[in-house]
N, CA, C and O atoms as a GROMACS GRO file, in nm:
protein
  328
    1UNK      N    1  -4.536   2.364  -4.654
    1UNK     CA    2  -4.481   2.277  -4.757
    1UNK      C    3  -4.342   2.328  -4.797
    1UNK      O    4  -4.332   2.451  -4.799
    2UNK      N    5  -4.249   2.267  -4.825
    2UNK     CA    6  -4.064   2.272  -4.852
    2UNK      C    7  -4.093   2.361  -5.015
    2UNK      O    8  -4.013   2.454  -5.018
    3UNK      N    9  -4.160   2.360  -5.113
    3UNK     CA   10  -4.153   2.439  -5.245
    3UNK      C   11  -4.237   2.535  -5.233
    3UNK      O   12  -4.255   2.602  -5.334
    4UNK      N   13  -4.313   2.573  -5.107
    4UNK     CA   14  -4.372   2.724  -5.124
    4UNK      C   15  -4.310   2.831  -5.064
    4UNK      O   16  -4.283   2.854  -4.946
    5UNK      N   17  -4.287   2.906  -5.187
    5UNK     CA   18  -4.190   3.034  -5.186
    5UNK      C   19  -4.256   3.139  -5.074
    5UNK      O   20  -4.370   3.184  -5.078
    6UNK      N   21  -4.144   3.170  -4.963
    6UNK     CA   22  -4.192   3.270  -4.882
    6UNK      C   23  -4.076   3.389  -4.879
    6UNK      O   24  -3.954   3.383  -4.870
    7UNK      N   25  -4.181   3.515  -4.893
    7UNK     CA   26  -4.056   3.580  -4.918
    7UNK      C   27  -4.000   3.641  -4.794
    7UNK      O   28  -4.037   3.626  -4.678
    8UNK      N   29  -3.871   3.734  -4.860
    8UNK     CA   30  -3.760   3.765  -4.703
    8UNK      C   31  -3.785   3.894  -4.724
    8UNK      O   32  -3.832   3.958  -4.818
    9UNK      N   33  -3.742   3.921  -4.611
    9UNK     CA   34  -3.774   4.075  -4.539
    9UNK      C   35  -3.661   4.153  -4.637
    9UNK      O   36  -3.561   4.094  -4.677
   10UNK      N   37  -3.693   4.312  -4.675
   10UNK     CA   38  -3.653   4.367  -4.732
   10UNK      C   39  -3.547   4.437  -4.684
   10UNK      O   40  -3.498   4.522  -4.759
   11UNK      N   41  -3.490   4.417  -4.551
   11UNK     CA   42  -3.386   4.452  -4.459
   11UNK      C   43  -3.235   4.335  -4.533
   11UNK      O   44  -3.120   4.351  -4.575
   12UNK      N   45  -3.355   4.195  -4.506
   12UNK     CA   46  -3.198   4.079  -4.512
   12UNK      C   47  -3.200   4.071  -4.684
   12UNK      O   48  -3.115   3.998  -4.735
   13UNK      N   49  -3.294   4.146  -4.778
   13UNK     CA   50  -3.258   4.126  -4.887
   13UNK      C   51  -3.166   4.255  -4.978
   13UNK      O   52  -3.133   4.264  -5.097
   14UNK      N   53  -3.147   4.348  -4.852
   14UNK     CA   54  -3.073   4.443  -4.835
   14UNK      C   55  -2.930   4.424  -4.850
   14UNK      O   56  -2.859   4.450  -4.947
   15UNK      N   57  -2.896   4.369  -4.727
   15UNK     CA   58  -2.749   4.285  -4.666
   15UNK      C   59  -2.711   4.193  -4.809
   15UNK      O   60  -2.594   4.196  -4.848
   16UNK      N   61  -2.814   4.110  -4.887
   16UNK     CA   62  -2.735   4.063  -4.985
   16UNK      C   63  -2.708   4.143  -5.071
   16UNK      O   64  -2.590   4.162  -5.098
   17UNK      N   65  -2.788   4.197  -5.123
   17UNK     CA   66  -2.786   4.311  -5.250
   17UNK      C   67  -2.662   4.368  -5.232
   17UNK      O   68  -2.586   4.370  -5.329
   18UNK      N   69  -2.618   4.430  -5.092
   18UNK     CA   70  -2.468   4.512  -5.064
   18UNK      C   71  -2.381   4.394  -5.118
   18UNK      O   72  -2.326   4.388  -5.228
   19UNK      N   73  -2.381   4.333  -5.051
   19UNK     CA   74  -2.259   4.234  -5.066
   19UNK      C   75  -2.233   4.186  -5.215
   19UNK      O   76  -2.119   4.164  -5.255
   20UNK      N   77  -2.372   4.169  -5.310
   20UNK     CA   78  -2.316   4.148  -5.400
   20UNK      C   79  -2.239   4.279  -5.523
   20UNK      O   80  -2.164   4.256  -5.617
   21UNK      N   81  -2.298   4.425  -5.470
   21UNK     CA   82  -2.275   4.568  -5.495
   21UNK      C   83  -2.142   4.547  -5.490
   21UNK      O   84  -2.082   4.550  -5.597
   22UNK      N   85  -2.050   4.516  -5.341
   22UNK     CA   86  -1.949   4.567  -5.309
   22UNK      C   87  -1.825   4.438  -5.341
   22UNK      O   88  -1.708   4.444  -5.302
   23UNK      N   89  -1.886   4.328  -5.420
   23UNK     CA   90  -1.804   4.205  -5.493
   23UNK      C   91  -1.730   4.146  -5.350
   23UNK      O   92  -1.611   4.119  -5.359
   24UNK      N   93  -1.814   4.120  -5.186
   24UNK     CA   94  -1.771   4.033  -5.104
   24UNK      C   95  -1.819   3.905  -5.100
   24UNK      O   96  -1.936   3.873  -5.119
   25UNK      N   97  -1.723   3.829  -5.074
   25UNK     CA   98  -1.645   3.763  -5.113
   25UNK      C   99  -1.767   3.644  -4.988
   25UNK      O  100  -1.689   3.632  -4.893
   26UNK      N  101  -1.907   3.556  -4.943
   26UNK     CA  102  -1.948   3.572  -4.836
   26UNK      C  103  -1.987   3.427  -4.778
   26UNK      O  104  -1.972   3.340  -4.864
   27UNK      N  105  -2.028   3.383  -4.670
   27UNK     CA  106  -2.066   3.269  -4.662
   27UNK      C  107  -2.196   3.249  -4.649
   27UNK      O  108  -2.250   3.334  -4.578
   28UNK      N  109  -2.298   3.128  -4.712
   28UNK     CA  110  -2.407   3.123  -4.691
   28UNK      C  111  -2.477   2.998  -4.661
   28UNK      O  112  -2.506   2.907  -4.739
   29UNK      N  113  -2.496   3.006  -4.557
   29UNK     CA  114  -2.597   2.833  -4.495
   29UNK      C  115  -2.752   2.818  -4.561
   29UNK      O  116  -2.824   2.916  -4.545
   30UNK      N  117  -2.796   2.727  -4.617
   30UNK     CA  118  -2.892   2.716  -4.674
   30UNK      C  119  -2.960   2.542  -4.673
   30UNK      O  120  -2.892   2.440  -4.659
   31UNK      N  121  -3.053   2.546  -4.684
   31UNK     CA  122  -3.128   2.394  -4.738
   31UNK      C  123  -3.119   2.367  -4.851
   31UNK      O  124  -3.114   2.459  -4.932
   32UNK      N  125  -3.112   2.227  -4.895
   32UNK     CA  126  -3.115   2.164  -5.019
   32UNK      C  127  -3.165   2.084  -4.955
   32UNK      O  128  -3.129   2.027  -4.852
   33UNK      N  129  -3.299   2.073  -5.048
   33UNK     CA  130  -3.341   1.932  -5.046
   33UNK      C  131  -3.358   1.872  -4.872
   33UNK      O  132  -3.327   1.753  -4.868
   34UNK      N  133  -3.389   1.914  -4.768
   34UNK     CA  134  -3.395   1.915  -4.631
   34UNK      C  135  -3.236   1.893  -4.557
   34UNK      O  136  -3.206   1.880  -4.438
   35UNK      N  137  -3.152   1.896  -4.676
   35UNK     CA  138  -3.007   1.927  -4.580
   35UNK      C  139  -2.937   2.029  -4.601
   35UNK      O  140  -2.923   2.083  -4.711
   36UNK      N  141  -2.880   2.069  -4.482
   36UNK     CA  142  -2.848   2.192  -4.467
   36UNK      C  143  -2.679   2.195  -4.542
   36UNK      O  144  -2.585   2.120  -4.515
   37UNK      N  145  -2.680   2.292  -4.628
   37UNK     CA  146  -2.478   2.347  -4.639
   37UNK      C  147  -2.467   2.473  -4.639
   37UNK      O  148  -2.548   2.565  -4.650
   38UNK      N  149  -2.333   2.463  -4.623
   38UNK     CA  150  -2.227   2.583  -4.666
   38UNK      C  151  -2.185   2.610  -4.803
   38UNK      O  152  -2.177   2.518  -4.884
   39UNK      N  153  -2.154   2.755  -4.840
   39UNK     CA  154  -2.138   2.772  -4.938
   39UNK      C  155  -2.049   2.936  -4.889
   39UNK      O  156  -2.077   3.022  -4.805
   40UNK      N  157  -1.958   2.926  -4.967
   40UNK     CA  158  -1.855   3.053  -4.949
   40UNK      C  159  -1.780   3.106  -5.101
   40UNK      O  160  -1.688   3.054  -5.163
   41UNK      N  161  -1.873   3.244  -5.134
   41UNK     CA  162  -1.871   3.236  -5.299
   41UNK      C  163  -1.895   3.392  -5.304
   41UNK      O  164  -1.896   3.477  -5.216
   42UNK      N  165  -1.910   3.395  -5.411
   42UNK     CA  166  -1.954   3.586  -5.487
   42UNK      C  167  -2.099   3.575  -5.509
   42UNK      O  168  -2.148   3.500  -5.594
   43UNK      N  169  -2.154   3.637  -5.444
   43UNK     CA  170  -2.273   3.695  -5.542
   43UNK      C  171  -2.279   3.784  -5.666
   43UNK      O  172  -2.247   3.903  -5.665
   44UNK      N  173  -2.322   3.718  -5.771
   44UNK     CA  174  -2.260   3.820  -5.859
   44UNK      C  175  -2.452   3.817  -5.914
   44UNK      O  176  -2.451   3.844  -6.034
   45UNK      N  177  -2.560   3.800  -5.880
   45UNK     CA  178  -2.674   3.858  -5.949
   45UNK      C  179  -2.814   3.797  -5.868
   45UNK      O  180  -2.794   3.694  -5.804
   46UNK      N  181  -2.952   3.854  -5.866
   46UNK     CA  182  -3.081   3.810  -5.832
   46UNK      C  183  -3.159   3.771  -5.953
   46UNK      O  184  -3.148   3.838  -6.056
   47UNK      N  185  -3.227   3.682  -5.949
   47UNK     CA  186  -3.330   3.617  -6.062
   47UNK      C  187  -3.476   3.588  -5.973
   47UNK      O  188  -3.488   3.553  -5.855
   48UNK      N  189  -3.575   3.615  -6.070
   48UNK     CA  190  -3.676   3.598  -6.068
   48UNK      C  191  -3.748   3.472  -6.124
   48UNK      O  192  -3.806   3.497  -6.231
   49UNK      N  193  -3.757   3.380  -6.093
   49UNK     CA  194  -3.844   3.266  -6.188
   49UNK      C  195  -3.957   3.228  -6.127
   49UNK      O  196  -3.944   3.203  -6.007
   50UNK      N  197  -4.067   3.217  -6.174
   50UNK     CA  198  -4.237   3.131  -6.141
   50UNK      C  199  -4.245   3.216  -6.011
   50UNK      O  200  -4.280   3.158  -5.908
   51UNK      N  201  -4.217   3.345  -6.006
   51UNK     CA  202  -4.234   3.422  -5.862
   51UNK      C  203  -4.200   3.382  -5.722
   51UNK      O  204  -4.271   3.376  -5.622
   52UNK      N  205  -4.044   3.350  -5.744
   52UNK     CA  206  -3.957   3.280  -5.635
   52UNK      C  207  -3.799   3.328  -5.712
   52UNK      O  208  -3.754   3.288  -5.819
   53UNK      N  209  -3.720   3.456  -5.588
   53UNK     CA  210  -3.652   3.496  -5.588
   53UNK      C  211  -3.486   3.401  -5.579
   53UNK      O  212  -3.469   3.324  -5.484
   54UNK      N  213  -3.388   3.415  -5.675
   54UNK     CA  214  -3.300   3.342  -5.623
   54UNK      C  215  -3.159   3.422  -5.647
   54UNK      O  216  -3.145   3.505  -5.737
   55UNK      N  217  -3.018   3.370  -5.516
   55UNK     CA  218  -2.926   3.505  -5.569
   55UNK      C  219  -2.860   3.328  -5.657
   55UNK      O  220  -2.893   3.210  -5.646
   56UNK      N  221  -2.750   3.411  -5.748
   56UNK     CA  222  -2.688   3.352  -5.820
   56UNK      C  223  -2.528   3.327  -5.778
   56UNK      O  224  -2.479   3.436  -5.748
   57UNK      N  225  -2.448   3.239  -5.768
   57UNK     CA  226  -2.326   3.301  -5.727
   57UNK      C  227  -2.228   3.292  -5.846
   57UNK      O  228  -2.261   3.265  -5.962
   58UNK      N  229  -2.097   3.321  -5.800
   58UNK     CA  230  -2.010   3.285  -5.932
   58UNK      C  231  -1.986   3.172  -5.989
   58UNK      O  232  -1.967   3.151  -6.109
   59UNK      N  233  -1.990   3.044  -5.839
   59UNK     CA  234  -1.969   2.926  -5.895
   59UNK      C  235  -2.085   2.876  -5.989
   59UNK      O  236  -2.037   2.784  -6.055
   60UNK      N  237  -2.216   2.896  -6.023
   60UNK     CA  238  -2.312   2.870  -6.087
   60UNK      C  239  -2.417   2.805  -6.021
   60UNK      O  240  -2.514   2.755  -6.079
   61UNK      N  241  -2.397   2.807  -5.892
   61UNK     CA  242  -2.491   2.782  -5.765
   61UNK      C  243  -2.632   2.893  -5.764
   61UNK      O  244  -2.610   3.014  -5.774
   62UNK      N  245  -2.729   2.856  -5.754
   62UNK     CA  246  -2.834   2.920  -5.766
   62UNK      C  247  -2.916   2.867  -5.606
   62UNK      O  248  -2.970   2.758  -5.590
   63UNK      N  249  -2.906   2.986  -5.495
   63UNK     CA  250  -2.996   2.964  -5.365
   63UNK      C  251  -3.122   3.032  -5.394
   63UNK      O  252  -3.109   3.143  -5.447
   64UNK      N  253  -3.270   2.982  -5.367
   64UNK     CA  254  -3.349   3.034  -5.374
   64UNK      C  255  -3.372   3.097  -5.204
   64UNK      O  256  -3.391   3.024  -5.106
   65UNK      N  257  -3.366   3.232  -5.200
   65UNK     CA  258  -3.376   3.308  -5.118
   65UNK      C  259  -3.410   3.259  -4.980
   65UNK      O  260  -3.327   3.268  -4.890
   66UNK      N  261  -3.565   3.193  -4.955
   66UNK     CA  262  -3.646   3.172  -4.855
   66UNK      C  263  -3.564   3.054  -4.783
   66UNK      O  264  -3.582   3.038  -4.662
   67UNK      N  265  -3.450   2.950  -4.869
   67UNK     CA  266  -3.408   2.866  -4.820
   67UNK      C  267  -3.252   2.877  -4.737
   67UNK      O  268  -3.171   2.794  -4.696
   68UNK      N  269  -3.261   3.011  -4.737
   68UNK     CA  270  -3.109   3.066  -4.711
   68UNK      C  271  -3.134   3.062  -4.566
   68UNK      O  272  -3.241   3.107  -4.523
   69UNK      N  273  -3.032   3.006  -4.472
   69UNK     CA  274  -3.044   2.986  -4.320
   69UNK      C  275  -3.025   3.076  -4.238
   69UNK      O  276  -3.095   3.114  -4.145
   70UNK      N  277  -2.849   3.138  -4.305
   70UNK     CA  278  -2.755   3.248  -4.237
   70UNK      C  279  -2.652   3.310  -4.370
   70UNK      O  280  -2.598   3.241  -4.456
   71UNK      N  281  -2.648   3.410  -4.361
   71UNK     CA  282  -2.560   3.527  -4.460
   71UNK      C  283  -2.481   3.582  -4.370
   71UNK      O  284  -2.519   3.660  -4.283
   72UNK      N  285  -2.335   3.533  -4.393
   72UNK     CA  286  -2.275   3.592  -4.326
   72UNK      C  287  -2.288   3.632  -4.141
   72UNK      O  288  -2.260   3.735  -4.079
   73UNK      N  289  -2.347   3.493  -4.092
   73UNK     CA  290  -2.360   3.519  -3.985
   73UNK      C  291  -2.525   3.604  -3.961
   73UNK      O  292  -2.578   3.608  -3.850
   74UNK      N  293  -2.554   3.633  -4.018
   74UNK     CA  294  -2.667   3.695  -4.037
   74UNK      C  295  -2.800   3.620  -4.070
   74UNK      O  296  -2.806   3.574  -4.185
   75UNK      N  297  -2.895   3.602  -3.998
   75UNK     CA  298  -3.013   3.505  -4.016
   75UNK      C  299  -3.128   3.624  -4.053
   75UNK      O  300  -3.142   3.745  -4.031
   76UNK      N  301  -3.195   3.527  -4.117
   76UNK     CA  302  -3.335   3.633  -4.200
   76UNK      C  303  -3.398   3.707  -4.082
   76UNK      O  304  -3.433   3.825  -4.072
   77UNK      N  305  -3.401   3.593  -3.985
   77UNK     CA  306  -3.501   3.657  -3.872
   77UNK      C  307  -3.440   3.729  -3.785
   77UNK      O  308  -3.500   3.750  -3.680
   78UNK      N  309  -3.307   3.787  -3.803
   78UNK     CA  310  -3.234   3.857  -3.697
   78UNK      C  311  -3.321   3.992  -3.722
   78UNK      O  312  -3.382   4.002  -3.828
   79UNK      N  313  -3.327   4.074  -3.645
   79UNK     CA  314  -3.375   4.225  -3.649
   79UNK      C  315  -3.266   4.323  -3.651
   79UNK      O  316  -3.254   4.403  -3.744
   80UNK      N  317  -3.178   4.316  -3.541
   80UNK     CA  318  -3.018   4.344  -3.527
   80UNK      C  319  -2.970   4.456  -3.644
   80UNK      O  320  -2.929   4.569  -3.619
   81UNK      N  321  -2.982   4.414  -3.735
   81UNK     CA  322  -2.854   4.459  -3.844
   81UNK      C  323  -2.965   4.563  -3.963
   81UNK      O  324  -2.936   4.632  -4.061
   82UNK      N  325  -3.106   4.528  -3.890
   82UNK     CA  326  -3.185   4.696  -3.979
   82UNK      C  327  -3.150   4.819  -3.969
   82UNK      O  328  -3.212   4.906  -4.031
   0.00000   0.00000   0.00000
């Protein structure tokens, strides 16, 4: 089902956490609503709500984690970059 929260590996929730540590600057492909965008912004924080993780960016864009496609070139399911 599209609203059940699955969570991400603690490797690719790694890669964001840095990026938002080190204030880069990043791009992120994600679903809305079954269509896919781009988004090229700051992470500036992680939230917790109803036990479904989301990063926050500067523009006031809120991705919930599981729906994130590619970070920076970087896909959840890559192994690569552990």
């Amino acid at each position: 089902m599209e609203n059940d929260y699955i969570p991400i590996s603690c490797a690719f929730y790694d890669e964001l956490e840095s990026a938002a540590v080190k204030k880069m600057i990043s791009t992120i492909v994600y679903r809305d609503n079954f269509e896919e965008k781009t988004i090229t912004d700051l992470l500036i924080d992680f939230k917790t709500k109803e036990k479904q993780e989301f990063v926050l960016l500067k523009s006031g864009t809120q991705i919930r984690l599981d729906k994130i496609i590619s970070f920076n070139d970087l896909k959840p399911s890559d192994k690569d970059y552990c």
